[in-house]
PDB file of N, CA, C and O in Angstrom:
ATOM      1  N   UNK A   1      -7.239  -7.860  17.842  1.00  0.00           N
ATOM      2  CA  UNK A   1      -6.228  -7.555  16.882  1.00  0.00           C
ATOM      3  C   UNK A   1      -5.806  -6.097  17.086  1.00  0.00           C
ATOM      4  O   UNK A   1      -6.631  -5.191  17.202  1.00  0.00           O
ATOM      5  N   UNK A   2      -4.547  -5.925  17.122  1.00  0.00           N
ATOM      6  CA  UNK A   2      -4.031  -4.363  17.731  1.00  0.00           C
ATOM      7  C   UNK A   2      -3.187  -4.283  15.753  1.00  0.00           C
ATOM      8  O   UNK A   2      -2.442  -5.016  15.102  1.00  0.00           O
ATOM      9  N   UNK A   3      -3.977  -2.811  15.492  1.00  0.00           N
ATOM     10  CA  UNK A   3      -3.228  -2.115  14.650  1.00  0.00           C
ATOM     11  C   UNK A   3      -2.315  -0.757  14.798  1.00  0.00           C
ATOM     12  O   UNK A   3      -2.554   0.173  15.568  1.00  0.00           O
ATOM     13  N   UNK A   4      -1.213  -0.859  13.880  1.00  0.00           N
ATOM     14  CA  UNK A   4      -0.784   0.761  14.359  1.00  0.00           C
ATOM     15  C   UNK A   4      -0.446   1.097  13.170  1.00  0.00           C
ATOM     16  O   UNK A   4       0.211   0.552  12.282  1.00  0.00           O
ATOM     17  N   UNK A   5      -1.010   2.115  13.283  1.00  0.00           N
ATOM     18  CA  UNK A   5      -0.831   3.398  12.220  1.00  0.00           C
ATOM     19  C   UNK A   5       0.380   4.149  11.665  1.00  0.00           C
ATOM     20  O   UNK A   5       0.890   4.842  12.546  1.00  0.00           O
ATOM     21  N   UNK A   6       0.884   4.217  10.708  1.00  0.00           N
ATOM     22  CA  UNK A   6       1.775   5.285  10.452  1.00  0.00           C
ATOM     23  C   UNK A   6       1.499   6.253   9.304  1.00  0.00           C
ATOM     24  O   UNK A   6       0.793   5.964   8.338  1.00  0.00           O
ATOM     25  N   UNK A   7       2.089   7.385   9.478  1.00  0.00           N
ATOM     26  CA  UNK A   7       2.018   8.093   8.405  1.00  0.00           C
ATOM     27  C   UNK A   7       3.076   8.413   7.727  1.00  0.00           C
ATOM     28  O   UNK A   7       4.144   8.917   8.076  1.00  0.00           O
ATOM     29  N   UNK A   8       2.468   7.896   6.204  1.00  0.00           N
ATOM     30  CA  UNK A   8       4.083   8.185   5.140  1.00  0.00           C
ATOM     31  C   UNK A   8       3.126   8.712   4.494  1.00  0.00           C
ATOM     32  O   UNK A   8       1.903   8.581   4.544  1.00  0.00           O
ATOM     33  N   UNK A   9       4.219   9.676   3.530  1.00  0.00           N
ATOM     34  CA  UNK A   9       3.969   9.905   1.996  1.00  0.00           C
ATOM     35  C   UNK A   9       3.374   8.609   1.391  1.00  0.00           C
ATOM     36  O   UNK A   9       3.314   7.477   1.870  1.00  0.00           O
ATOM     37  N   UNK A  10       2.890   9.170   0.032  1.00  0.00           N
ATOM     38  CA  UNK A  10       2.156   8.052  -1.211  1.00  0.00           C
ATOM     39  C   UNK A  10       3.711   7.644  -1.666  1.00  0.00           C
ATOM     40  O   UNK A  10       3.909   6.433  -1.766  1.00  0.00           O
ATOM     41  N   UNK A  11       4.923   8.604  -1.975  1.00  0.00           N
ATOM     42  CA  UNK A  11       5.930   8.068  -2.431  1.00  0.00           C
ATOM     43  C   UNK A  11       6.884   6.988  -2.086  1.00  0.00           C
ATOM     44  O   UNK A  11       7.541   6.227  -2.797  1.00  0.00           O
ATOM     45  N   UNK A  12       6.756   7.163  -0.471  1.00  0.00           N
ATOM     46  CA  UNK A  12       7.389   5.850   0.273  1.00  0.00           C
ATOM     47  C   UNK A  12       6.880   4.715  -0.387  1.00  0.00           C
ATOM     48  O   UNK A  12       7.484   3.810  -0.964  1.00  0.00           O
ATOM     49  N   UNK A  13       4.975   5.010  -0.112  1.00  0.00           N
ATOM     50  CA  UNK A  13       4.028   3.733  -0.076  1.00  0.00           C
ATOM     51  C   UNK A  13       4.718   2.998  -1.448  1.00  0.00           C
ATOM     52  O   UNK A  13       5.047   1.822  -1.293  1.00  0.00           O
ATOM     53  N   UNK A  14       4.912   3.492  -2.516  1.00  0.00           N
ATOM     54  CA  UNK A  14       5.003   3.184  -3.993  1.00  0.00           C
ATOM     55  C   UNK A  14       6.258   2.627  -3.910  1.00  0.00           C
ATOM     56  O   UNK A  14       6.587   1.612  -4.523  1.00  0.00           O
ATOM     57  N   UNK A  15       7.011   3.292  -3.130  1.00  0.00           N
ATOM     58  CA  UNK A  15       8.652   2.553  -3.071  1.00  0.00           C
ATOM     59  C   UNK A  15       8.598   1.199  -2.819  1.00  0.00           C
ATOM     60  O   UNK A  15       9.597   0.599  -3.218  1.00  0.00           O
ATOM     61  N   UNK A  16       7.693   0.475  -2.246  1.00  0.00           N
ATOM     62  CA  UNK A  16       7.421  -1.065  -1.698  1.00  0.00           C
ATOM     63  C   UNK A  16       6.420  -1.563  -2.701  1.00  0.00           C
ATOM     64  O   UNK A  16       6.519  -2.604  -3.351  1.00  0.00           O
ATOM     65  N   UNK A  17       5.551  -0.780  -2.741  1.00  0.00           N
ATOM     66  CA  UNK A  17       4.564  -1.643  -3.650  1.00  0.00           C
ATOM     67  C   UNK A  17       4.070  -0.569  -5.348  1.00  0.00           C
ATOM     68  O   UNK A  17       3.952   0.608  -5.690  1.00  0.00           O
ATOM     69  N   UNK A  18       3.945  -1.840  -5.884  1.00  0.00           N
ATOM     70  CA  UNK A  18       3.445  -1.197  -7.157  1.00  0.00           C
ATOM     71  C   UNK A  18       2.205  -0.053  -7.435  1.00  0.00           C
ATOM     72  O   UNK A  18       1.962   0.912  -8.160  1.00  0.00           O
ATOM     73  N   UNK A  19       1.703  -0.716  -6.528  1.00  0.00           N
ATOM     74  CA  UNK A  19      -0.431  -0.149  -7.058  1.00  0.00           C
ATOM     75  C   UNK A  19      -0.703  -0.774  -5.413  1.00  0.00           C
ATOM     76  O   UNK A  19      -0.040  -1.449  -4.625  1.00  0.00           O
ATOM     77  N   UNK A  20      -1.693  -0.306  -5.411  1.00  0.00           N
ATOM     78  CA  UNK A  20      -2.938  -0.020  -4.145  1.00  0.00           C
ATOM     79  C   UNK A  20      -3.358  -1.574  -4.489  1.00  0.00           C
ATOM     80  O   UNK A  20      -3.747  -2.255  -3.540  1.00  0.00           O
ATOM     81  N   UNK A  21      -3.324  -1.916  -5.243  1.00  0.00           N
ATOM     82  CA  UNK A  21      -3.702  -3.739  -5.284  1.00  0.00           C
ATOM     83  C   UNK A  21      -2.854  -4.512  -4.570  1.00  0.00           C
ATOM     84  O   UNK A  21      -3.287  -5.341  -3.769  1.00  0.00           O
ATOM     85  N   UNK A  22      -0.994  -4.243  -4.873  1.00  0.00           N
ATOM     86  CA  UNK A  22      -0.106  -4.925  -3.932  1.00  0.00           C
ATOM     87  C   UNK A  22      -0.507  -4.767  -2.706  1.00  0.00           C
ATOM     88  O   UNK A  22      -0.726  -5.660  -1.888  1.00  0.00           O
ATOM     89  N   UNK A  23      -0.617  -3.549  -2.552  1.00  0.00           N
ATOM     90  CA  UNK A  23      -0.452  -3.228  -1.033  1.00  0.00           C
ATOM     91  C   UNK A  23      -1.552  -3.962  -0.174  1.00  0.00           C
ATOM     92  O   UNK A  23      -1.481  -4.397   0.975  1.00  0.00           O
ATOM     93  N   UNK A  24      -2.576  -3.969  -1.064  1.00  0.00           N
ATOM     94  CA  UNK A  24      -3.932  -4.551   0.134  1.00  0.00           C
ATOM     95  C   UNK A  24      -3.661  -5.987  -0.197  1.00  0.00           C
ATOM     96  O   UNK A  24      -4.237  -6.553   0.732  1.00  0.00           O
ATOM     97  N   UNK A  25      -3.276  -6.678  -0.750  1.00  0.00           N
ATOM     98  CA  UNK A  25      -2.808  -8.132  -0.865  1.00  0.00           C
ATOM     99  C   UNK A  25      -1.575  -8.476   0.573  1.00  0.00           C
ATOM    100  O   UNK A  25      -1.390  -9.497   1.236  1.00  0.00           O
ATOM    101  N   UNK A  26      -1.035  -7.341   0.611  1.00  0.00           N
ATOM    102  CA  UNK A  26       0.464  -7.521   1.755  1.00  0.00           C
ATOM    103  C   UNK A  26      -0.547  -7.554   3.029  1.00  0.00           C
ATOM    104  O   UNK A  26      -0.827  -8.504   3.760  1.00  0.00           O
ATOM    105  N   UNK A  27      -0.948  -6.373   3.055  1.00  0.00           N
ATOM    106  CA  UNK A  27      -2.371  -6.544   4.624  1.00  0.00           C
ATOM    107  C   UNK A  27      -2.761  -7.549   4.815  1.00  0.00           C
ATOM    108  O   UNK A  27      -2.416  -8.235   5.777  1.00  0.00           O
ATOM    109  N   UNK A  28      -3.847  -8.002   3.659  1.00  0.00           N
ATOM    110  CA  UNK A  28      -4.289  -9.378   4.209  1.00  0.00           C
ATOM    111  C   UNK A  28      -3.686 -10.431   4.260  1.00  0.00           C
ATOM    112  O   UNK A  28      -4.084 -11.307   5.027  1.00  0.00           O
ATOM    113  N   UNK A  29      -2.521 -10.633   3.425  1.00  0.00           N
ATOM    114  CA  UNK A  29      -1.689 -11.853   4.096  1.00  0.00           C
ATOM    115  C   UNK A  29      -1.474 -11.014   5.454  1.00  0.00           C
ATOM    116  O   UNK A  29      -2.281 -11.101   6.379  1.00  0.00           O
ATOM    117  N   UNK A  30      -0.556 -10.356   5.499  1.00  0.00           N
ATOM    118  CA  UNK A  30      -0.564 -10.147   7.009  1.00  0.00           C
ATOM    119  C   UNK A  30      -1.345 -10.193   7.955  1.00  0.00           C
ATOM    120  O   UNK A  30      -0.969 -10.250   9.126  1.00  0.00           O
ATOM    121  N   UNK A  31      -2.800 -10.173   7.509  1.00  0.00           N
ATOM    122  CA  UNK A  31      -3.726 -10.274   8.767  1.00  0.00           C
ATOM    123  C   UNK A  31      -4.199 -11.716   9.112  1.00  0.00           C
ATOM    124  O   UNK A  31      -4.544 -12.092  10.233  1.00  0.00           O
ATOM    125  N   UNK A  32      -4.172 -12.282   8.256  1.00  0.00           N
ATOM    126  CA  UNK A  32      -4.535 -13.749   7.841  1.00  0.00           C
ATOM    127  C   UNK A  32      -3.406 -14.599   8.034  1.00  0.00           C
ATOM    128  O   UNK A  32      -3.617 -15.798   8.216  1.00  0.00           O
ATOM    129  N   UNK A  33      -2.216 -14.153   8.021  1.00  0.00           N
ATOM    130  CA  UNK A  33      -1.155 -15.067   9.114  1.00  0.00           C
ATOM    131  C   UNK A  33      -1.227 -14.771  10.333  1.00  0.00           C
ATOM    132  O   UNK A  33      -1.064 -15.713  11.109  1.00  0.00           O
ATOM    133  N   UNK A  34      -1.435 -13.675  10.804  1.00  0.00           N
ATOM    134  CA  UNK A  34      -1.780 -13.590  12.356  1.00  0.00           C
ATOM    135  C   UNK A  34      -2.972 -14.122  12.990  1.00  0.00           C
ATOM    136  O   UNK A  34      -3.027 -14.402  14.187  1.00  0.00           O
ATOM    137  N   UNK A  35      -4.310 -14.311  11.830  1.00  0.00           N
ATOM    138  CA  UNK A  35      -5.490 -15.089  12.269  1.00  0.00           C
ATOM    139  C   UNK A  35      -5.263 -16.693  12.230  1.00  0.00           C
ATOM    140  O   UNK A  35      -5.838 -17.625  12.792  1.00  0.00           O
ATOM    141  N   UNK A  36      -4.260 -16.619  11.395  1.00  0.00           N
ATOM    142  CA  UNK A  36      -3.942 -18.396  10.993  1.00  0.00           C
ATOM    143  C   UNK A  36      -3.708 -18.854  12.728  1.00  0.00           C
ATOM    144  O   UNK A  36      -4.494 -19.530  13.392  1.00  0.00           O
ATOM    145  N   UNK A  37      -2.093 -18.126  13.304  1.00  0.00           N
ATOM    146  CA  UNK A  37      -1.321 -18.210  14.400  1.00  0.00           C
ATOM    147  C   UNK A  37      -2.174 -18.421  15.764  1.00  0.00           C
ATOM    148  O   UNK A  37      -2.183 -19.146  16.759  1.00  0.00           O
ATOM    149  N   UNK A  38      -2.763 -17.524  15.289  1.00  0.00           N
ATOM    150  CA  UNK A  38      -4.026 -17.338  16.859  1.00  0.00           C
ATOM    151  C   UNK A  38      -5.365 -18.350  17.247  1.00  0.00           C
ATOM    152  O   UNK A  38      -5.970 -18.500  18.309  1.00  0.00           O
ATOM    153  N   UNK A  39      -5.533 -18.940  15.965  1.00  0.00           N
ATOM    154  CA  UNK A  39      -6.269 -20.062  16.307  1.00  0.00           C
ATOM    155  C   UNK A  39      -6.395 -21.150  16.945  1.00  0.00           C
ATOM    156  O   UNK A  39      -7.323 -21.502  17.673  1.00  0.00           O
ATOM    157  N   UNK A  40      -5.220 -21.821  16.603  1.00  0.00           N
ATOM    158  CA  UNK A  40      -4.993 -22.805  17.962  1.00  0.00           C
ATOM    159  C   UNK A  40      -5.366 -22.661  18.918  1.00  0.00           C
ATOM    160  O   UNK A  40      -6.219 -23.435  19.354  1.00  0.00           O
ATOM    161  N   UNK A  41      -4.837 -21.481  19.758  1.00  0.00           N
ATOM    162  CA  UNK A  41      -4.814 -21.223  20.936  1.00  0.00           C
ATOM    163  C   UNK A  41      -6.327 -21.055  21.221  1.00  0.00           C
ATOM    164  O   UNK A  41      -6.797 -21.493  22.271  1.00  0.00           O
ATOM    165  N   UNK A  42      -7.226 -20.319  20.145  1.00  0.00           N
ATOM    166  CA  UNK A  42      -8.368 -19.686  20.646  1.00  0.00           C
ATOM    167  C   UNK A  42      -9.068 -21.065  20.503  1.00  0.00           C
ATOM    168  O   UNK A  42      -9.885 -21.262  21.403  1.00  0.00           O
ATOM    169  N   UNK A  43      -8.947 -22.125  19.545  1.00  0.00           N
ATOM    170  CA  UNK A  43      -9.519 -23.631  19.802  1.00  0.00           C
ATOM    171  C   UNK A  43      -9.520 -24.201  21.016  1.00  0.00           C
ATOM    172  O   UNK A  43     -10.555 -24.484  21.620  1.00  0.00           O
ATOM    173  N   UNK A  44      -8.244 -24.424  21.489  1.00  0.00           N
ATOM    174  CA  UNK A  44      -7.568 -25.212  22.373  1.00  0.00           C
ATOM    175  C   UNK A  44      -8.573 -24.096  23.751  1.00  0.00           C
ATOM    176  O   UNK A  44      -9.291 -24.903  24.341  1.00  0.00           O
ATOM    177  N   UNK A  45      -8.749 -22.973  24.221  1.00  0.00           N
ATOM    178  CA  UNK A  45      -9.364 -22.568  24.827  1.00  0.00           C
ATOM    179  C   UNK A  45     -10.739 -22.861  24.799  1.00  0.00           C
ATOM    180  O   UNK A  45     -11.041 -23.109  25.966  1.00  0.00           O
ATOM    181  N   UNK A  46     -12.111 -23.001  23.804  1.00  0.00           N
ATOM    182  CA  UNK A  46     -12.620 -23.407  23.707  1.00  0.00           C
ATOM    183  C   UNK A  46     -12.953 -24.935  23.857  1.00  0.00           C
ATOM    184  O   UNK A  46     -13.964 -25.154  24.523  1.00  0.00           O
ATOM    185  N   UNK A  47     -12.340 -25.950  23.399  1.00  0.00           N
ATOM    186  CA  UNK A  47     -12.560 -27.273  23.664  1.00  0.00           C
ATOM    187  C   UNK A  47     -12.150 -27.408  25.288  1.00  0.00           C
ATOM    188  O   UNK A  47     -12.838 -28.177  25.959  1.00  0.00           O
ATOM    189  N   UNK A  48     -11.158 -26.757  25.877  1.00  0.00           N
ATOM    190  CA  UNK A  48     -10.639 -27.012  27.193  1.00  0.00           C
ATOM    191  C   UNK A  48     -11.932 -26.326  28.009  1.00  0.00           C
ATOM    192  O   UNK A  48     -11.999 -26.850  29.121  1.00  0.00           O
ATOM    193  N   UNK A  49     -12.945 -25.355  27.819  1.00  0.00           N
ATOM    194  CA  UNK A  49     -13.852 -24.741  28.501  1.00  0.00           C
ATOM    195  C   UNK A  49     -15.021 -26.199  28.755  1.00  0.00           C
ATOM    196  O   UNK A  49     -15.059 -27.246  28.109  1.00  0.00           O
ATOM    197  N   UNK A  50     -15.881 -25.766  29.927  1.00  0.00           N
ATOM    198  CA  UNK A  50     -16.615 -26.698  30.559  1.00  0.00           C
ATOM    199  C   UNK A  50     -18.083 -26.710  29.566  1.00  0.00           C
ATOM    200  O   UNK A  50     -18.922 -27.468  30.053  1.00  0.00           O
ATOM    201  N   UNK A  51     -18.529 -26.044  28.323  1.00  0.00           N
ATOM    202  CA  UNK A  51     -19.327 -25.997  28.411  1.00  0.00           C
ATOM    203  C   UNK A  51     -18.665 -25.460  26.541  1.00  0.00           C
ATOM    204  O   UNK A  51     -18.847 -24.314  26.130  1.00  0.00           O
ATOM    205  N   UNK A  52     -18.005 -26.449  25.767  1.00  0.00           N
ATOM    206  CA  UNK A  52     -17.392 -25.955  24.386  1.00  0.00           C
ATOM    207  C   UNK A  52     -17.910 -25.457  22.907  1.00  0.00           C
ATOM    208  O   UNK A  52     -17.422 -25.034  21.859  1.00  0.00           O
ATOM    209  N   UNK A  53     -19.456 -25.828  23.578  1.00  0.00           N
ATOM    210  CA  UNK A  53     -20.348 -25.218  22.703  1.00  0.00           C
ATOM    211  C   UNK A  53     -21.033 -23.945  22.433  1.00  0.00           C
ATOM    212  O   UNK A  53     -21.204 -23.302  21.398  1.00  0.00           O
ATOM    213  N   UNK A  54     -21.500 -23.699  24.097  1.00  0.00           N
ATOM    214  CA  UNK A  54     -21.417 -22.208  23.712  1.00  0.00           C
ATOM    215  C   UNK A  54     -20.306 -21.321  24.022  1.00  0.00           C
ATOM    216  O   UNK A  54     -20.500 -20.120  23.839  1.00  0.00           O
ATOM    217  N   UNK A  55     -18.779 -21.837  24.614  1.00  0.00           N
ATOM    218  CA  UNK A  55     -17.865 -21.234  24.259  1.00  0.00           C
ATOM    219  C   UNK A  55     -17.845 -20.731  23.200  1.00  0.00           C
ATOM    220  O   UNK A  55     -18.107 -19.541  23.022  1.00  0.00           O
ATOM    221  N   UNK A  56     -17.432 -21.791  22.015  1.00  0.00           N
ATOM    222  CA  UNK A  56     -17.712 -21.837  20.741  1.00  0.00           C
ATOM    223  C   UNK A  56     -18.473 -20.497  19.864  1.00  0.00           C
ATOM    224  O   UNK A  56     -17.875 -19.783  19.059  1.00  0.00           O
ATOM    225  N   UNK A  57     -19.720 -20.385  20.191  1.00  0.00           N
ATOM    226  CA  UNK A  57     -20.755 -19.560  19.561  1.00  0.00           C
ATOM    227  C   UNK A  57     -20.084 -18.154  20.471  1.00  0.00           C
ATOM    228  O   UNK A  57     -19.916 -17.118  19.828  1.00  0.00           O
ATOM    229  N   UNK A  58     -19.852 -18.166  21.418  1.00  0.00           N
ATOM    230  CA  UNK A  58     -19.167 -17.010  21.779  1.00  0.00           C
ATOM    231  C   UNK A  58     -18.116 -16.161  21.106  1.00  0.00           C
ATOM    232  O   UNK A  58     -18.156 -14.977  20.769  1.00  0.00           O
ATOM    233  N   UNK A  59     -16.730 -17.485  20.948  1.00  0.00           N
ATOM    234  CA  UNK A  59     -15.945 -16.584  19.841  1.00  0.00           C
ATOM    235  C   UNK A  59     -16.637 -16.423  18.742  1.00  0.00           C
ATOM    236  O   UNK A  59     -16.542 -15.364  18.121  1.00  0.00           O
ATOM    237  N   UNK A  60     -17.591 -17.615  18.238  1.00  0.00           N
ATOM    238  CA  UNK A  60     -17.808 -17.109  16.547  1.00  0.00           C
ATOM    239  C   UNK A  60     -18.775 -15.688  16.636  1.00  0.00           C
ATOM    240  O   UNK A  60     -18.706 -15.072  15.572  1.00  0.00           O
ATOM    241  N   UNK A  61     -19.297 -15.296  17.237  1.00  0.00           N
ATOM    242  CA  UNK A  61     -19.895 -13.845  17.745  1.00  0.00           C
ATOM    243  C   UNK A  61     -19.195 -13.090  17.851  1.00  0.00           C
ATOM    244  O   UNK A  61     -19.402 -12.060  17.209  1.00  0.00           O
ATOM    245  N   UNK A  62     -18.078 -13.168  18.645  1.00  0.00           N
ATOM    246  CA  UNK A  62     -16.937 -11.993  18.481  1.00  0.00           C
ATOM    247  C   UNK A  62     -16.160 -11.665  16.940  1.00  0.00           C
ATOM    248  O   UNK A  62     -15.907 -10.520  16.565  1.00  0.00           O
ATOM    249  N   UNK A  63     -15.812 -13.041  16.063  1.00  0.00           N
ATOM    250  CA  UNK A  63     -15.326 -12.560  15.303  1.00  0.00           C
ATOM    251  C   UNK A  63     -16.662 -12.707  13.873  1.00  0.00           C
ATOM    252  O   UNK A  63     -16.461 -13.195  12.761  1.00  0.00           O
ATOM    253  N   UNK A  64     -17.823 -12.176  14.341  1.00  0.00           N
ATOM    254  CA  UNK A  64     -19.100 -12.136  13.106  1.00  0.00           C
ATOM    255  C   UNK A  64     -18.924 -10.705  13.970  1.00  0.00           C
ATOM    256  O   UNK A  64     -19.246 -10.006  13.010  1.00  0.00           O
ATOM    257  N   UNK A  65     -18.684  -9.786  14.960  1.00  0.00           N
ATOM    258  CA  UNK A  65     -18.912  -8.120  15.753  1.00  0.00           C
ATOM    259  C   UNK A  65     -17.885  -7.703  14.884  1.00  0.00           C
ATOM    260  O   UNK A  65     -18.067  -6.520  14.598  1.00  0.00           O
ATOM    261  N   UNK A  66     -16.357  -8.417  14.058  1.00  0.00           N
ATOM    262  CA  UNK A  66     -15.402  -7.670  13.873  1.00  0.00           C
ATOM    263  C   UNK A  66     -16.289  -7.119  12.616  1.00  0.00           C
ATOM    264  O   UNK A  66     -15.838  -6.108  12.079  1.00  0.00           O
ATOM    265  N   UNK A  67     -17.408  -7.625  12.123  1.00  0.00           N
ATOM    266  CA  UNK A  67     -17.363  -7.438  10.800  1.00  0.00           C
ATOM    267  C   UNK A  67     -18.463  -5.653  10.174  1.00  0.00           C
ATOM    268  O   UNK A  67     -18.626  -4.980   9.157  1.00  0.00           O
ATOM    269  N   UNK A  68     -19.053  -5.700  12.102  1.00  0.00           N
ATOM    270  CA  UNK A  68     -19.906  -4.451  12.275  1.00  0.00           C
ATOM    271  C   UNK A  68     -18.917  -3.525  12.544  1.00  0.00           C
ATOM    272  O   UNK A  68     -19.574  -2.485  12.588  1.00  0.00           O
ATOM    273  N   UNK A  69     -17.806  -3.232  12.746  1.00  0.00           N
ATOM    274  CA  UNK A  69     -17.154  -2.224  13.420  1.00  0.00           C
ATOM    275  C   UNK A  69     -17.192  -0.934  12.551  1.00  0.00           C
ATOM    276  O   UNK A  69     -17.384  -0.954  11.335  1.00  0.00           O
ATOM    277  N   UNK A  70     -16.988   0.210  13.307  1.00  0.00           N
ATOM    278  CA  UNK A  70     -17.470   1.238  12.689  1.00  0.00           C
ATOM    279  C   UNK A  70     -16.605   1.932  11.346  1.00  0.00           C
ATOM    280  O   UNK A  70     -16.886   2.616  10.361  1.00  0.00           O
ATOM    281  N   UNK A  71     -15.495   1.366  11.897  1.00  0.00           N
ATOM    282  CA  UNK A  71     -13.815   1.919  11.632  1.00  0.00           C
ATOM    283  C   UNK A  71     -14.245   1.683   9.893  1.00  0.00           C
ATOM    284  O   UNK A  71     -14.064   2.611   9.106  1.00  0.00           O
ATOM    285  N   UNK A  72     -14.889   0.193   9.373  1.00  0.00           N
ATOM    286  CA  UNK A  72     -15.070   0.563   7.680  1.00  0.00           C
ATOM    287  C   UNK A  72     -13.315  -0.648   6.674  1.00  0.00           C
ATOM    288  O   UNK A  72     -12.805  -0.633   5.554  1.00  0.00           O
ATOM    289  N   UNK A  73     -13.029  -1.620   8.259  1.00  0.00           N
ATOM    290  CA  UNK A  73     -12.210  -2.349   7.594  1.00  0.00           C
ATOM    291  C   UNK A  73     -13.085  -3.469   6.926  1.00  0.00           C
ATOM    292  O   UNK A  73     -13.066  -3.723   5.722  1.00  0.00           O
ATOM    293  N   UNK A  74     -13.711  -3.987   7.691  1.00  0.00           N
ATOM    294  CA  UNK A  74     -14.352  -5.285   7.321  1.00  0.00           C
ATOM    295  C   UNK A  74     -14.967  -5.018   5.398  1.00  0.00           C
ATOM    296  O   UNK A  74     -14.761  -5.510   4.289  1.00  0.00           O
ATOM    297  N   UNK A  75     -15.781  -3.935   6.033  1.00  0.00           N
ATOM    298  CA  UNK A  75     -16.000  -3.609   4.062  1.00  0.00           C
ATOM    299  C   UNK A  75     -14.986  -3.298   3.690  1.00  0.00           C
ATOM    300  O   UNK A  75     -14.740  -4.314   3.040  1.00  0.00           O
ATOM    301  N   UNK A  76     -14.245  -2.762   3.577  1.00  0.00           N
ATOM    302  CA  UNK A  76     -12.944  -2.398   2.585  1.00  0.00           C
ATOM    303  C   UNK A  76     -12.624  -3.932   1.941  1.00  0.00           C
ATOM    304  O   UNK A  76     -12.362  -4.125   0.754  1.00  0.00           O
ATOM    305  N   UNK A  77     -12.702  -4.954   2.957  1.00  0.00           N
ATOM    306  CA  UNK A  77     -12.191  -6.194   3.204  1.00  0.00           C
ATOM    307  C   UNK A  77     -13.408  -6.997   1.768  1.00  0.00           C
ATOM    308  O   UNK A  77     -13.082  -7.391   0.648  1.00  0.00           O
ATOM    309  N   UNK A  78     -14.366  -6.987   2.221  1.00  0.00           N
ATOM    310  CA  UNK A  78     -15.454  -7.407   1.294  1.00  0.00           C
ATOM    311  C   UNK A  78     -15.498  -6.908   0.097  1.00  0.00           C
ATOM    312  O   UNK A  78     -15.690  -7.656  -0.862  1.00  0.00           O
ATOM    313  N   UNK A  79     -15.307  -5.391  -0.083  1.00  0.00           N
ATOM    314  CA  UNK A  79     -15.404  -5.011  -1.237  1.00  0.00           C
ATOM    315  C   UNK A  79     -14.279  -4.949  -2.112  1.00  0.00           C
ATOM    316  O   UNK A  79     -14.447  -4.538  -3.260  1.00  0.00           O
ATOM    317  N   UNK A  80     -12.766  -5.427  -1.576  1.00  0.00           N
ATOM    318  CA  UNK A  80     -11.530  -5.858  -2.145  1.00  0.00           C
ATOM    319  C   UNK A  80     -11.944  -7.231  -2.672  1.00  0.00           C
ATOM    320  O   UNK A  80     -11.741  -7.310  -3.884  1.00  0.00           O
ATOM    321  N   UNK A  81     -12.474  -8.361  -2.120  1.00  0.00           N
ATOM    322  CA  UNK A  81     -12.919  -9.327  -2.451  1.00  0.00           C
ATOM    323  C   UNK A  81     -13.894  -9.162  -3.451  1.00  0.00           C
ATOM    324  O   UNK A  81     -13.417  -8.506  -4.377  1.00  0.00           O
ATOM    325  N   UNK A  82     -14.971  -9.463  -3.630  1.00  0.00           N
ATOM    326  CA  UNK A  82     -15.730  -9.292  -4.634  1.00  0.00           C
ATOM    327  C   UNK A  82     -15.678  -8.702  -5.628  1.00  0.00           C
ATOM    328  O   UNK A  82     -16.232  -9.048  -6.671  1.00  0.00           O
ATOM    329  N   UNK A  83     -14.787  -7.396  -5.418  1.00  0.00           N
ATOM    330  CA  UNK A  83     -14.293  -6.937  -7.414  1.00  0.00           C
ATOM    331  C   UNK A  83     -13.124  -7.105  -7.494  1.00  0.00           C
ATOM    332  O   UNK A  83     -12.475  -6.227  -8.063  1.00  0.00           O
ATOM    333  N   UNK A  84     -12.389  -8.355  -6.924  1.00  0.00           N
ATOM    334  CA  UNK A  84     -10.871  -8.512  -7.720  1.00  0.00           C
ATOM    335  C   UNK A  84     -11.341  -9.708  -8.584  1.00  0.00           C
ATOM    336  O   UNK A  84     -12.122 -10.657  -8.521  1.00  0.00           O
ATOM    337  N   UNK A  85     -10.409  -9.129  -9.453  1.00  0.00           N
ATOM    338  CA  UNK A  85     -10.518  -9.990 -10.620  1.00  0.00           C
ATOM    339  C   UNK A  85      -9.716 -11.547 -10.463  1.00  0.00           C
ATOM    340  O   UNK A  85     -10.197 -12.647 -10.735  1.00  0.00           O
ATOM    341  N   UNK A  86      -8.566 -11.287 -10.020  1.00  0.00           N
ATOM    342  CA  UNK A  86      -7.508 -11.882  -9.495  1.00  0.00           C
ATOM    343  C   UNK A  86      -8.278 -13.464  -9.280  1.00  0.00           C
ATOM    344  O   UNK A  86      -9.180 -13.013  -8.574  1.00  0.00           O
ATOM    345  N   UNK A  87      -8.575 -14.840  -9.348  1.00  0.00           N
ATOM    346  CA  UNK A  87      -9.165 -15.925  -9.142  1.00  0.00           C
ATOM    347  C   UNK A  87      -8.314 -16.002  -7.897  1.00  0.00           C
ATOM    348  O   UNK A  87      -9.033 -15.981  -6.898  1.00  0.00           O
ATOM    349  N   UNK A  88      -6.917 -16.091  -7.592  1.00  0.00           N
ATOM    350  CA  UNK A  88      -6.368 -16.356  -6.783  1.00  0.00           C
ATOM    351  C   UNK A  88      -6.332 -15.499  -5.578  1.00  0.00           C
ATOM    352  O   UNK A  88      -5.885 -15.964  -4.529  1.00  0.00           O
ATOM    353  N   UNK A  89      -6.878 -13.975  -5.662  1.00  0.00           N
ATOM    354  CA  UNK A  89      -7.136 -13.431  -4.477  1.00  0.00           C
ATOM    355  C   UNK A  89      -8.067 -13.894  -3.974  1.00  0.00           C
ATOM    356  O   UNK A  89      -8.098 -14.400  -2.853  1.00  0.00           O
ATOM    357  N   UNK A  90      -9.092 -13.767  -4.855  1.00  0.00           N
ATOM    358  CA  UNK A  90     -10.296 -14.351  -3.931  1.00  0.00           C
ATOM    359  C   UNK A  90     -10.568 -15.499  -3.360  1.00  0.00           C
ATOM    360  O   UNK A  90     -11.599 -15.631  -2.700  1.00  0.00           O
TER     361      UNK A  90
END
């Protein structure tokens, strides 16, 4: 997954979204339609491999590593989850 960075003001940020709650709701749909999109393909690679099982355990290893990364998304990610109140975010 390739991210890019920009830097705005807080005032831009607010111009689009209400609160720091919109905004991390817009991310993860956004990240979670691009994980939706990419699956197929990463299936369809796996079942087509000679050996689809531990293909298999391979990607699910890669994406259980996204969750060690140092960078501090994956928790942001967890800890947005678990204290929203929201039934429907979570």
């Amino acid at each position: 997954m390739i991210f890019t960075y920009y830097i705005v003001c807080k005032g831009a940020v607010y111009w689009h979204f209400s609160s720091k709650h919109e905004l991390f709701v817009h991310v993860l749909e956004k990240v979670y339609d691009e994980q939706i999109r990419a699956l197929p393909a990463q299936m369809e690679h796996v079942l087509a491999s000679e050996d689809p099982v531990h293909t298999f355990m391979q990607w699910l290893e890669t994406q259980f590593l996204c969750l060690t990364e140092a960078d501090g998304r994956a928790k942001l990610l967890l800890h947005f989850l678990v204290s929203e109140l929201d039934a429907d975010v979570r």
